[in-house]
C-alpha distance (Angstrom), angle and dihedral (degrees) to the residues before:
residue distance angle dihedral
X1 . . .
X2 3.79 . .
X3 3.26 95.2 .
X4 3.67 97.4 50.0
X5 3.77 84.8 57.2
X6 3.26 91.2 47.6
X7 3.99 99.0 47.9
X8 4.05 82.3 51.8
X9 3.30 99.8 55.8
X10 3.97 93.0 46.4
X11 3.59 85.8 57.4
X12 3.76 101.4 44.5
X13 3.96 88.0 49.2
X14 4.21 85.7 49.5
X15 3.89 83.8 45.2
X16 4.23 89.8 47.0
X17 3.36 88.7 41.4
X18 4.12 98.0 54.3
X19 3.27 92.8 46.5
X20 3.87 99.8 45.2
X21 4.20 82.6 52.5
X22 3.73 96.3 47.9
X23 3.76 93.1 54.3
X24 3.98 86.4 51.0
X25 3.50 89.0 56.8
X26 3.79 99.3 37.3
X27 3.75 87.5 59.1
X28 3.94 91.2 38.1
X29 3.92 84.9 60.8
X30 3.78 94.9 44.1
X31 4.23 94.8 51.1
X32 4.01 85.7 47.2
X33 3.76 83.9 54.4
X34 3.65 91.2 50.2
X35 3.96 92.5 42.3
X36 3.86 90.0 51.1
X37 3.94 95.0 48.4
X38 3.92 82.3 63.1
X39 3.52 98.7 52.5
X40 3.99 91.4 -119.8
X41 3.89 104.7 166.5
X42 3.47 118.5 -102.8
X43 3.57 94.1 18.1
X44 4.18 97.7 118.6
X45 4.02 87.4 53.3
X46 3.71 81.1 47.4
X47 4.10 101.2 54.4
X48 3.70 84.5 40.2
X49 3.44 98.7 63.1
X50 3.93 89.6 37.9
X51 3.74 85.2 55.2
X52 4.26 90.5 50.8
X53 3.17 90.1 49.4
X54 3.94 103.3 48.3
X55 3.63 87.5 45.5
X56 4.28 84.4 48.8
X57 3.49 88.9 62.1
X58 3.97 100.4 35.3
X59 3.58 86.6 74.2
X60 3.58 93.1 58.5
X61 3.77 111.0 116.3
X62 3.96 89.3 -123.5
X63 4.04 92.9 57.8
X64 3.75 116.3 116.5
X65 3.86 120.2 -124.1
X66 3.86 86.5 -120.5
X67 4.44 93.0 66.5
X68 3.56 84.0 46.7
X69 3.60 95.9 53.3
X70 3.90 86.1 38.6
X71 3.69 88.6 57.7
X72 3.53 99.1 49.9
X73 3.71 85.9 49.7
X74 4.01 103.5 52.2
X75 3.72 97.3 31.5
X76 4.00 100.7 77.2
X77 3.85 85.0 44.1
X78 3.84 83.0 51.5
X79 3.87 90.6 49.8
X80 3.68 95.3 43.2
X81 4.21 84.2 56.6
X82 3.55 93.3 45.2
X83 3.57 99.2 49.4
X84 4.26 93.5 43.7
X85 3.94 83.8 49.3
X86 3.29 91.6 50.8
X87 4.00 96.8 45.0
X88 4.13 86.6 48.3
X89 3.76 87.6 53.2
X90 3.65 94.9 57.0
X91 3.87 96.4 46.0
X92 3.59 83.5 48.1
X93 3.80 88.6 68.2
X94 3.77 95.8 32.8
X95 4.19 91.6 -99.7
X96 4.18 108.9 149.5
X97 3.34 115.8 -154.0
């Protein structure tokens, strides 16, 4: 019996633990959205790595379908910013592409 309990309450502190980490990194990817909508330097590098490393943890076997489906959600609307940012960056220094 005690190690029943004990097996459950590793994997409810995994589970706790998952989740606690995925809405670090959910709001990690949102303020690197916010940072890149003002131009601040750095910032596409920044939602980038965000986005690696919610997608990192995504396949985790403890990540909900929901993240998943959030992820697949935000990250072409992360591309798209990335890509325009990087675009206004090189006509910015008079780069054609």
């Amino acid at each position: 019996m005690t190690t029943q309990r004990s097996a459950a309450r590793q994997n409810s502190s995994r589970l706790a633990r998952s989740q606690l980490l995925g809405a670090r990194l959910k709001d990690e990817v949102y303020r690197q959205m916010f940072l890149l909508e003002e131009n601040r330097p750095g910032a596409g590098i920044g939602l980038a790595v965000a986005l690696l490393r919610a997608w990192l943890e995504a396949d985790s076997t403890t990540t909900k379908d929901q993240e998943r489906e959030w992820l697949k959600k935000v990250s072409p609307i992360c591309l798209e910013m990335i890509e325009a940012s990087m675009r206004g960056a090189g006509a910015a220094h008079g780069c054609t592409s």
